[in-house]
N, C-alpha and C positions, 0 to 999 in steps of 0.2 A: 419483715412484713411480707404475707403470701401476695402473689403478685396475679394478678390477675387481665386474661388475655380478651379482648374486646375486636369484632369484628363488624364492621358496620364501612357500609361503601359511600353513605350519605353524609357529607361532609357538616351537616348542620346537627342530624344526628348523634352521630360520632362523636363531634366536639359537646355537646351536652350533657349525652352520659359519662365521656372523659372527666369532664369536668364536675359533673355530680361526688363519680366515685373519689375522685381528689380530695372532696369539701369532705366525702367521710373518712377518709384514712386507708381508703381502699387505692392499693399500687396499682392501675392499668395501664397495661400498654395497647395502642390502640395501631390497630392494621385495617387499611383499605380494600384489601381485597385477601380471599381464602389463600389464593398462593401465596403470601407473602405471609399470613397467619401460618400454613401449615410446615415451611420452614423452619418458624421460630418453635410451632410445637411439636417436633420432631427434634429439635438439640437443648428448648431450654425447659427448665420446670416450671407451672402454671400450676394456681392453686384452682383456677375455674376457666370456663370460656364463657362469653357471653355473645351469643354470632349471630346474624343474620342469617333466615332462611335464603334469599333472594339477594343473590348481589352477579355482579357482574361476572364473567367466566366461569370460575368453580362456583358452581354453589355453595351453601353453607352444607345444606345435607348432602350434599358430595364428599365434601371436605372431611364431614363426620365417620362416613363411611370406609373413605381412605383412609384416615389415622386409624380406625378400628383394624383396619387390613395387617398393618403394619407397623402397630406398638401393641405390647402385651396390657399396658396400662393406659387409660386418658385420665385428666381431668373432669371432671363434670362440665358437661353444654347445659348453658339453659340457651332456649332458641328465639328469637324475637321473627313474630309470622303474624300479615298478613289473614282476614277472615278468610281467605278463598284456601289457604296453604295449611288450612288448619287439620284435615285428615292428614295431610304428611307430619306433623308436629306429632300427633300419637302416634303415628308409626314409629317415630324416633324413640319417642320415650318408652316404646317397646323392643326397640334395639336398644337400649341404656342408657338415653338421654336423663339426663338429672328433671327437668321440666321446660315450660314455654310461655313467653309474655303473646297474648294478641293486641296487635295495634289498634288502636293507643291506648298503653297501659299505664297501670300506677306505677310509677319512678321509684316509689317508697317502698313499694310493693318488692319490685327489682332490686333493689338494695337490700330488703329484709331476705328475700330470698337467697342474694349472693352472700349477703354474713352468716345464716344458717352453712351453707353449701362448706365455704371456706371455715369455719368455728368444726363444723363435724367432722373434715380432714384432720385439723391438726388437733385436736381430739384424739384422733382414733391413733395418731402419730406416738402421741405423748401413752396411750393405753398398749403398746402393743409389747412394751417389755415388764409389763403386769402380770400378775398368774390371774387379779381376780380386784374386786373389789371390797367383797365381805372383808369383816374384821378375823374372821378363821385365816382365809388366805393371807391378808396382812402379817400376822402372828406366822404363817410360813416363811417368808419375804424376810422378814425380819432375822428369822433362825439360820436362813439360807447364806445371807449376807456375813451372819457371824461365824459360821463355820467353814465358809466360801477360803479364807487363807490356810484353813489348817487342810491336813492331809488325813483327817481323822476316817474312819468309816462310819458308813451312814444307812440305815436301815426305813425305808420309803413304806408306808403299809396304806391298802386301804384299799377299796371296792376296785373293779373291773371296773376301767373307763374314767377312774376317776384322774386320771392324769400322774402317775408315777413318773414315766420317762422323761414327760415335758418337766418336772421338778430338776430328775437328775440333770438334765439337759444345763435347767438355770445354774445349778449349781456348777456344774464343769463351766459355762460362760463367765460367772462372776470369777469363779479360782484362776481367770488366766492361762489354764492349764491346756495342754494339746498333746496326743488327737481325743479324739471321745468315741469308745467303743462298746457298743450294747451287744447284747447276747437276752435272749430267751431260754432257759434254760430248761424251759416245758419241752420244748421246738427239738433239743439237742437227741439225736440219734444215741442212742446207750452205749452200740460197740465204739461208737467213734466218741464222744464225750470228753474222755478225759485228753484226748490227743486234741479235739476242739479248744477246751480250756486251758491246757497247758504246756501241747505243744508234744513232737516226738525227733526221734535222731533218725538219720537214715538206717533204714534196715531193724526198725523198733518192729516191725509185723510185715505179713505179709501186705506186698504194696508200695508198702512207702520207700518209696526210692529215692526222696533226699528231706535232706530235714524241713520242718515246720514249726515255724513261730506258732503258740497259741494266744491267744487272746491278750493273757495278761504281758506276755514279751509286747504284743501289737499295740497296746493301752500303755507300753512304761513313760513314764512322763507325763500323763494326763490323766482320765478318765472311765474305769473301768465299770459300766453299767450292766449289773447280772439282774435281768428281770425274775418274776416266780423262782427265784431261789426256795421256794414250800414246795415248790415238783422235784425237787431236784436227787437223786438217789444217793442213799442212804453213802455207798461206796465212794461216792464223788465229794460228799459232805466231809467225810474224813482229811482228804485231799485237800482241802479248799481250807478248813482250817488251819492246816499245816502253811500252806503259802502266808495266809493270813498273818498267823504269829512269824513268821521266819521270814518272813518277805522278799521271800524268794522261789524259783521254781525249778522245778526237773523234771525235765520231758519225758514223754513216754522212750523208754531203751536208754534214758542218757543214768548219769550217776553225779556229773557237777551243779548244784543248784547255782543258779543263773539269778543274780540279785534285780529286783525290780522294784519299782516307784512308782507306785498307780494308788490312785487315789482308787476305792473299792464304794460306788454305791449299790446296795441290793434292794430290791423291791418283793413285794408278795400282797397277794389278797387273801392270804390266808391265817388262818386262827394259829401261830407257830404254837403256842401255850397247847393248845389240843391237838395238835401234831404230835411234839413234845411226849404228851400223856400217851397219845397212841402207838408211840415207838416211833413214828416216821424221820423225825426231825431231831436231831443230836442237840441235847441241850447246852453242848460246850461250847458246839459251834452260836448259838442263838445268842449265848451271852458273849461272844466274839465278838458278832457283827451289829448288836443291840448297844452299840456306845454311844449314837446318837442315833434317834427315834423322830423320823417324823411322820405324822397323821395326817393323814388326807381325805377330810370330810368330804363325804359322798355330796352331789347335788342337789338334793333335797334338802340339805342341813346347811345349806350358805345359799338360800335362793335372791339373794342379792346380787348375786352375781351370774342368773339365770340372763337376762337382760342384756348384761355387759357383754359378756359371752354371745350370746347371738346376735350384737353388733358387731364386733369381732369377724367373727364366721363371716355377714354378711358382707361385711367391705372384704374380707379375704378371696369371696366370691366373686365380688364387681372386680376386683384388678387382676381375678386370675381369666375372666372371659372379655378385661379390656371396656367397661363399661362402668354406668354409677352405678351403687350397691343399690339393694332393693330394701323396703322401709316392712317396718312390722305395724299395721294396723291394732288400735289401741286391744281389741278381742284377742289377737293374734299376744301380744306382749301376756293379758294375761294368762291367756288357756297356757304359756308355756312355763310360766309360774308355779300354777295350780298341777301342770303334769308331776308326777312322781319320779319320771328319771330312774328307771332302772339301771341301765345301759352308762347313766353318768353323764360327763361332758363329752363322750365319743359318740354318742347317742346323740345328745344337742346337734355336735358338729353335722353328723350325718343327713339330720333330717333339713337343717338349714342349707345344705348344700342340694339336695334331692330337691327342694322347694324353689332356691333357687332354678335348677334343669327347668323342671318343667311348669311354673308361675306363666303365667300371660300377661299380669300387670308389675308393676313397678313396687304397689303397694304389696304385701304379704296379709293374708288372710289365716285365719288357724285352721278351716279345711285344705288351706295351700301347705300347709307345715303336716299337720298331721292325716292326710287323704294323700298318693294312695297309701295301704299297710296298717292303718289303723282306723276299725271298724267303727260305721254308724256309734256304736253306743259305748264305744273307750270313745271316743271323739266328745261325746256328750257328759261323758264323766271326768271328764279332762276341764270342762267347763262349768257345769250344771252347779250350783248352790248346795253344799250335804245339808243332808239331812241335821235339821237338830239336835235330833235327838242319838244322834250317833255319836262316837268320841272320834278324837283326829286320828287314830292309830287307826279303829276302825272303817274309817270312811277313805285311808289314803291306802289299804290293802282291796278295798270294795274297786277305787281303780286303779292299782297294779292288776288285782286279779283279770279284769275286765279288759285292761289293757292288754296282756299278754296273753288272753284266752282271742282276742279280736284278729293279733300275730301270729296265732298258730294258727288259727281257721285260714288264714291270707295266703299261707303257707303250706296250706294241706294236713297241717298236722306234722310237719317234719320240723324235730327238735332244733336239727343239727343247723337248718337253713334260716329258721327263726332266733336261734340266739347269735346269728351272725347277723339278722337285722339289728335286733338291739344292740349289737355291740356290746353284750357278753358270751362271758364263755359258756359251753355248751353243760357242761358241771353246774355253773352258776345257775341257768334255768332251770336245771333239775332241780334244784336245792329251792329255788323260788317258788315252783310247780308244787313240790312236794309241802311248804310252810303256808302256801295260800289253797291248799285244797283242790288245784287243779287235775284232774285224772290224767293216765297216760293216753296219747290217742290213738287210732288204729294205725297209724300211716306206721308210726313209730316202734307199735308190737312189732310189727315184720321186719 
């Protein structure tokens, strides 16, 4: 049962609501004064506070203030005030406070408030080792779970943003398995590459003056995560095969391959099929690492989980600044619906946490999610009703395009700094620029 922290100095008070919350099922423990409260909420867990503004010694909003000082996390306050103490009560709930009863309030009222407060915690509890709630994600969850014991290799594909590593991630969690090591393989410097991946003996090049584990020695035992394995050069491909089947490695300068046991997940947003055709990507290696496949539906193609997700972000928000999450107003739920989601769930995350910084209320607005960085009229196309007579393909490239032409004007025109707003790659917007008709802009010729 969540247990719930009650502060009230009135002993007639006190015992009423004590007593109320008992008759529903609600645990509180009930403290006469802040100091003796803020002991108990400094060692023990509380699913809520229910405190008085006004009480004896500490304050309540004293009280509030010091825990904020000095835990990463609170529970939610709701504050019980006095008409006169009522601008301090919105001051609160603009520091974090969850909300505030004025005296004399509905009891029912407080109670419907404290089961909402407490129900969305452990909520958010039970959702946080979830990928998602669509039936797409499920059917991952599912696949995950079943290949989570074998050591088999696993090939992750799907758009920028849409969550590859947090997949690998679930997957090395459920297998048991340790340590879990990621590599970008876009990121890897060419001369040093293969001594990144697999390692070199002393005296392999100039430089190296004692030996070096690479990755896959670093990962034996657990979890080997190679992101954009579709960047990866052609020579290093060759390589990477050969470990793959032989399961084993040899460093750069050495000559004894060195057996390893690493589970091998790779990811890519790339088309390996027209790689493949293009020459870039070996197709011995592709049917290598293509033994299990999983898909990772963009955002736009599971928006049931657009929601979920940005409740997620938002409580990740409230307990990373030590306060209650901030709520999405019913406009705000849909404009982020209706958005297109280039960028993915890296995009989501971003703009929830940005919106968090700088919001003034508790509630979330869709000018607070999408103002500053997207313009008057993506903002409006993010919302606005399409056109009838338009089809859905049509009318969701009308605001992509409008959206990302809104991010480059924000941005001067610079490719490079707007697809790190969105949270794709800087390739990805070219390829998007160039499918929705967007021209190059000046910033960017020079």
């Amino acid at each position: 049962m969540s247990r719930l922290c009650l502060v009230e100095d009135d002993p007639i008070m006190g015992e009423s609501l004590a007593d109320r919350f008992a008759l529903e099922g609600i645990e509180a423990q009930w403290f006469r004064s802040a100091e003796e409260a803020e002991t108990a909420l400094v060692t023990e867990p509380f699913a809520a506070v229910v405190c008085d503004i006004r009480l004896p010694g500490l304050s309540g909003d004293r009280l509030f203030e010091q825990l904020r000082r000095c835990r990463p996390v609170l529970p939610p306050f709701i504050f019980i005030t006095g008409f006169g103490d009522l601008s301090r009560a919105v001051e609160l709930l603009k520091l974090g406070a969850a909300d505030y009863m004025t005296k004399p309030f509905d009891l029912d009222r407080l109670i419907a408030r404290v089961r909402d407060i407490i129900g969305s915690a452990a909520e958010h509890s039970e959702d946080r080792d979830r990928l998602g709630i669509s039936k797409a994600m499920d059917r991952v969850e599912q696949m995950l779970a079943r290949i989570a014991p074998l050591d088999t290799t696993v090939l992750v594909r799907g758009e920028t943003g849409t969550g590859k590593e947090v997949i690998a991630r679930r997957l090395h969690q459920l297998s048991g398995r340790e340590p879990f090591v990621a590599v970008n393989c876009a990121a890897l410097v060419e001369t040093l590459a293969e001594s990144e991946l697999f390692g070199h003996e002393r005296g392999a090049f100039t430089g190296a003056t004692q030996a070096h584990a690479g990755v896959f020695e670093q990962a034996n035992g657990g979890t080997l995560f190679l992101d954009e394995v579709g960047d990866m050069p052609l020579p290093l491909q060759a390589k990477l095969l050969r470990v793959l089947q032989e399961r084993a490695v040899v460093r750069v300068g050495g000559r004894a391959p060195i057996p390893i046991s690493t589970r091998v997940v790779l990811a890519t947003h790339q088309d390996l099929e027209q790689r493949i055709a293009d020459g870039r990507f070996r197709e011995d290696l592709f049917f290598r690492i293509n033994v299990v496949e999983l898909k990772i539906p963009p955002l736009r193609e599971r928006r049931a989980d657009i929601p979920w997700l940005a409740r997620c972000f938002l409580s990740d928000c409230g307990e990373r600044r030590g306060g209650v999450p901030h709520r999405l107003a019913p406009e705000a739920k849909e404009a982020l619906c209706r958005h297109d989601w280039p960028g993915n769930v890296r995009e989501l995350r971003h703009m929830i946490e940005r919106a968090c910084i700088f919001a003034d209320a508790e509630q979330l607005s869709a000018a607070d999610l999408f103002e500053p960085g997207l313009g008057a009229d993506a903002l409006e196309a993010a919302t606005e009703e399409p056109d009838q007579a338009a089809t859905l393909d049509n009318y969701l490239a009308s605001c992509e395009r409008r959206y990302i032409e809104s991010r480059l004007e924000d941005n001067a025109g610079r490719v490079t700094v707007t697809a790190e707003v969105l949270g794709i790659s800087r390739k990805s917007l070219w390829e998007r620029m160039k499918r929705l008709g967007i021209r190059k802009t000046p910033a960017e010729r020079g």
